[in-house]
N, C-alpha and C positions, 0 to 999 in steps of 0.2 A: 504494500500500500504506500502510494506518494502523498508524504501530507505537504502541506502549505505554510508558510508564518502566515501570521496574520494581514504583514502587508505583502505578501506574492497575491494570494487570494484576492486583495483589494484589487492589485493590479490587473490580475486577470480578470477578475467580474467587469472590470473599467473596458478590459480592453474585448471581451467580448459585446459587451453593451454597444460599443460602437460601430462594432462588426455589424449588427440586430439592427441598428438603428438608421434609415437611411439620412442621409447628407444633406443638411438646410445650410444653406447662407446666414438664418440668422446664429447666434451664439449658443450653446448649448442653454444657459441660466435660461434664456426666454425661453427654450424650448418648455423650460420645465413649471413655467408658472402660468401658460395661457388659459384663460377663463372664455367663455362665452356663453353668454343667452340668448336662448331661443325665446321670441317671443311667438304665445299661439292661437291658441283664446281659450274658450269654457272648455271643463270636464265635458261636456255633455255633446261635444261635440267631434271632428275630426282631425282639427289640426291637434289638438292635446295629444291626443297617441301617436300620430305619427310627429310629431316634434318629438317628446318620450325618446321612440325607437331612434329617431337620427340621432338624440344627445348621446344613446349607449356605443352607437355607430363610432360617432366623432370623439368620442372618451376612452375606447378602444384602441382606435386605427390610426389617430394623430399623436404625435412624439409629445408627449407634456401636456394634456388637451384634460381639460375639465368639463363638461359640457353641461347644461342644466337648460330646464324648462320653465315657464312662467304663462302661467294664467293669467289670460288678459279677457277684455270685452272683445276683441276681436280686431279686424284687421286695421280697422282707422285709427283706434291704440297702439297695433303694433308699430305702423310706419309712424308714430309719433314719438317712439318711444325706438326705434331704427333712430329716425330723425336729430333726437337729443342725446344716442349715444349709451343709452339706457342699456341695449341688448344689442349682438352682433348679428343675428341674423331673424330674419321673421318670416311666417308664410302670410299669406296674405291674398285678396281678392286683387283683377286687374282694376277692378273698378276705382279700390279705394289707393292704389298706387300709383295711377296716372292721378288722379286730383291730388296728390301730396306731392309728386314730381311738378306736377304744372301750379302748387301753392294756392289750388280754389279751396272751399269752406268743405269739410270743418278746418282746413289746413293753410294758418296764418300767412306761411309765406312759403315755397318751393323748398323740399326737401331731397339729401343725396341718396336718395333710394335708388338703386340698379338689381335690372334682375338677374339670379342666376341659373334658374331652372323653371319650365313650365311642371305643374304636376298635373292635375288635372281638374275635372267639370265642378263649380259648384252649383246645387240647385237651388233658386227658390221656392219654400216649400209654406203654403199659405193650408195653416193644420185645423178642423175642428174635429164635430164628433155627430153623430145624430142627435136631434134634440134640440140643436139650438135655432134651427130655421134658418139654416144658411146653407143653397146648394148655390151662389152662384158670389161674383166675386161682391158686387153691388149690395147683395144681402147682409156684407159687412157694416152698413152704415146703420150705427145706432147700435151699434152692438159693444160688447167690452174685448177688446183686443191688447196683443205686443205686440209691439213693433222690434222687439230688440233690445239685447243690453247695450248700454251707452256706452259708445263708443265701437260699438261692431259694425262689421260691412253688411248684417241684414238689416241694421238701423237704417243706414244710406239707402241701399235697395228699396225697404219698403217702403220708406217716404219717398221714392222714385215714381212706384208703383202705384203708392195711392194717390200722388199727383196725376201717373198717366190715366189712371180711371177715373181722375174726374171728383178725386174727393178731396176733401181737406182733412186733414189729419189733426188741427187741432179742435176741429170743429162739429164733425160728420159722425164721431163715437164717443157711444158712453160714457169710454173710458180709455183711456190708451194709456196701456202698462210701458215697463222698462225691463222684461224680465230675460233672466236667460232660458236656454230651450229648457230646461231640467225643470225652471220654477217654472215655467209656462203651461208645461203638463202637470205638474201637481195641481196649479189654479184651475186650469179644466176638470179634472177630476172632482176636485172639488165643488166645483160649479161657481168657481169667482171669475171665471174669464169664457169668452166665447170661442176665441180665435189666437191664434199667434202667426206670425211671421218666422222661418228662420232657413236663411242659406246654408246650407255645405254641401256636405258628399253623399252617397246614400248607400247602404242605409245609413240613418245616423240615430243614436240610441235613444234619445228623448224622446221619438217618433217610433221605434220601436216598442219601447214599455210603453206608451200612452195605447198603442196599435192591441196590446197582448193583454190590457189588460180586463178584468172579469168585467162585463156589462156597459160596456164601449163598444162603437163604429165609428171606429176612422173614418175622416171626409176629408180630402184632398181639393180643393178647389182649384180648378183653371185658371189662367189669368195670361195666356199666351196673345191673347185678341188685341193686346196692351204692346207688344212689341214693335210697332212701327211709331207708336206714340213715345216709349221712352228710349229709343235710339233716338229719333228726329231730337231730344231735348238734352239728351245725355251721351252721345255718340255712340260707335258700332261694338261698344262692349259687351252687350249682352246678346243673346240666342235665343230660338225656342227651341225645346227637348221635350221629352216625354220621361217621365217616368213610371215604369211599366205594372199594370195591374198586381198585386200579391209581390212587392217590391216591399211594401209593411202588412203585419198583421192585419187584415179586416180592409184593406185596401181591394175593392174591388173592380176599379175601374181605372183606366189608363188617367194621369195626371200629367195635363200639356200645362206647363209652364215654361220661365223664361231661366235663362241659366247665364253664369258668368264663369270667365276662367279662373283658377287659383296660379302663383307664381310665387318661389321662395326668393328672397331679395335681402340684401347685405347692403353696407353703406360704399359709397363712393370710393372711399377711402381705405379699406380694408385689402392687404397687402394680396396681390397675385396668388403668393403665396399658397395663404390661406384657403384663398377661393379655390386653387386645384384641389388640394387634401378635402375640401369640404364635398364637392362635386365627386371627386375622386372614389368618397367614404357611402356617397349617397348609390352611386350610378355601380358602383362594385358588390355591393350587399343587398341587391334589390330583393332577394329572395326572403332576408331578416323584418322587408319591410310590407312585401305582399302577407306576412304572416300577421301584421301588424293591425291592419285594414284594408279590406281591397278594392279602396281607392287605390291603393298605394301600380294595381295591375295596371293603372293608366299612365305611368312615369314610363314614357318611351322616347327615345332618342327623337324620332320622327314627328314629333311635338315640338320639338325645339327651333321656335321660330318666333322671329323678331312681331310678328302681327297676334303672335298670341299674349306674348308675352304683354305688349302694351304699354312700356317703358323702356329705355334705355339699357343696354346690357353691358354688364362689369365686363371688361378689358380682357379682365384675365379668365372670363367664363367664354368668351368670343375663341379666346386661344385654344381653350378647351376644347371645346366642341370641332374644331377646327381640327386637332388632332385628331378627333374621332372619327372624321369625314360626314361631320354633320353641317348642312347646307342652310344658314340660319333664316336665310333669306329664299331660299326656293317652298 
């Protein structure tokens, strides 16, 4: 048996660690203290888990990498909180990304937000139940509704939404809550609310338990008829989609709404660097992340284009992809 003093062994662990480790430009000390937060939004929704999954990704796979998650309202908190330097990276809707790049309301003045990945579709999903006399979207007036927690990109959306129908939102209901998807289904359940608003991916669980549970009918309302009204006032960021009968519990009929895309986005200024390893961590483990939620099956190369994305793309995700032989602009 060959033993070691105590400093050969130091030297050797030293000089196999380097071997293990590959080669940054910057110093080793940075490598060993970098932090990042992921901005996402509610538990109750989809960017929470798959943010989750990417921090274990990037805490992993990056040399000295810390990674952490943070609940937010949603995406016009995230790039506010991108914006002032709060968190390194964010997912986010295209909707609420071009108005924080371009500095319109809620966002005071032009933000360095760039994108570096498309992910994929989020929907609008406008929820009740049987019982409250609402099969149509109009039906909503005078009723007790969310619109959203404050600060989320379903906020933005459904006061989009209720302007292209024609309604006024401080004026036309009962009540208009703030709530997030999780408390939105409890107030239904309980009978303090009629309706809610709320964008993501699908399925998405606040809509699933409110779909399963005992003595409930989900009712998915329409509101595709509205798409050439809030393009014409808010430009060509949104789509009409479907989503498909028994997509939730007790869903029994196809649900045409409007949809908008999702894109993860990092600040201007955030080193090339970094932006490879993160891309790198994301686009190499996609299997850790289909397990995760499967939105996550819509992250494909072939996505990746400057018209989806809807803002400006970092330098060094342009590089990226470029390696990849991906055509950003085709």
């Amino acid at each position: 048996m060959i033993r070691l003093t105590r400093r050969a062994a130091l030297k050797t662990a030293a000089g196999l660690a380097a071997l293990a480790t590959p080669a940054l430009s910057r110093p080793a000390a940075a490598q060993q203290a970098r932090q990042l937060a992921i901005a996402t939004g509610t538990t109750g929704g989809v960017y929470y888990p798959l943010g989750g999954a990417m921090a274990n990704i990037f805490s992993r796979t990056i040399p000295g990498m810390s990674a952490t998650v943070e609940v937010t309202g949603g995406s016009a908190a995230n790039n506010q909180l991108l914006g002032t330097g709060r968190v390194g990276m964010i997912l986010t809707q295209v909707d609420a990304a071009v108005d924080a790049v371009a500095g319109r309301p809620p966002f005071r003045s032009p933000l360095p937000v760039r994108a570096i990945k498309v992910m994929y579709t989020n929907r609008m999903q406008v929820v009740t139940v049987e019982g409250r006399g609402i099969d149509k979207f109009e039906d909503l007036r005078g009723k007790r509704v969310s619109t959203g927690a404050p600060g989320s990109a379903t906020e933005i959306f459904a006061f989009r939404l209720i302007e292209a129908a024609g309604l006024d939102r401080e004026r036309d209901f009962r009540a208009r809550e703030r709530l997030s998807p999780a408390e939105s289904q409890n107030a239904i359940k309980d009978g303090k609310l009629d309706a809610f608003f709320f964008v993501s991916g699908v399925p998405t669980s606040a809509i699933v338990d409110l779909g399963a549970s005992p003595g409930i009918q989900l009712k998915m309302i329409d509101h595709d008829q509205y798409y050439q009204a809030i393009v014409q006032k808010n430009g060509p960021v949104y789509f009409p989609e479907v989503i498909p009968a028994g997509t939730y519990p007790g869903q029994r009929t196809d649900n045409k709404q409007l949809s908008v895309g999702n894109i993860i986005a990092v600040r201007e200024d955030m080193p090339g660097e970094l932006v490879g390893q993160l891309l790198a961590g994301i686009w190499d483990n996609l299997p850790e992340l289909h397990r995760t939620h499967a939105e996550a099956q819509n992250f494909k190369l072939e996505n990746q284009k400057r018209a989806r994305a809807g803002i400006p793309w970092h330098p060094a995700a342009e590089a990226f992809y470029r390696v990849r032989n991906v055509n950003l602009d085709g």
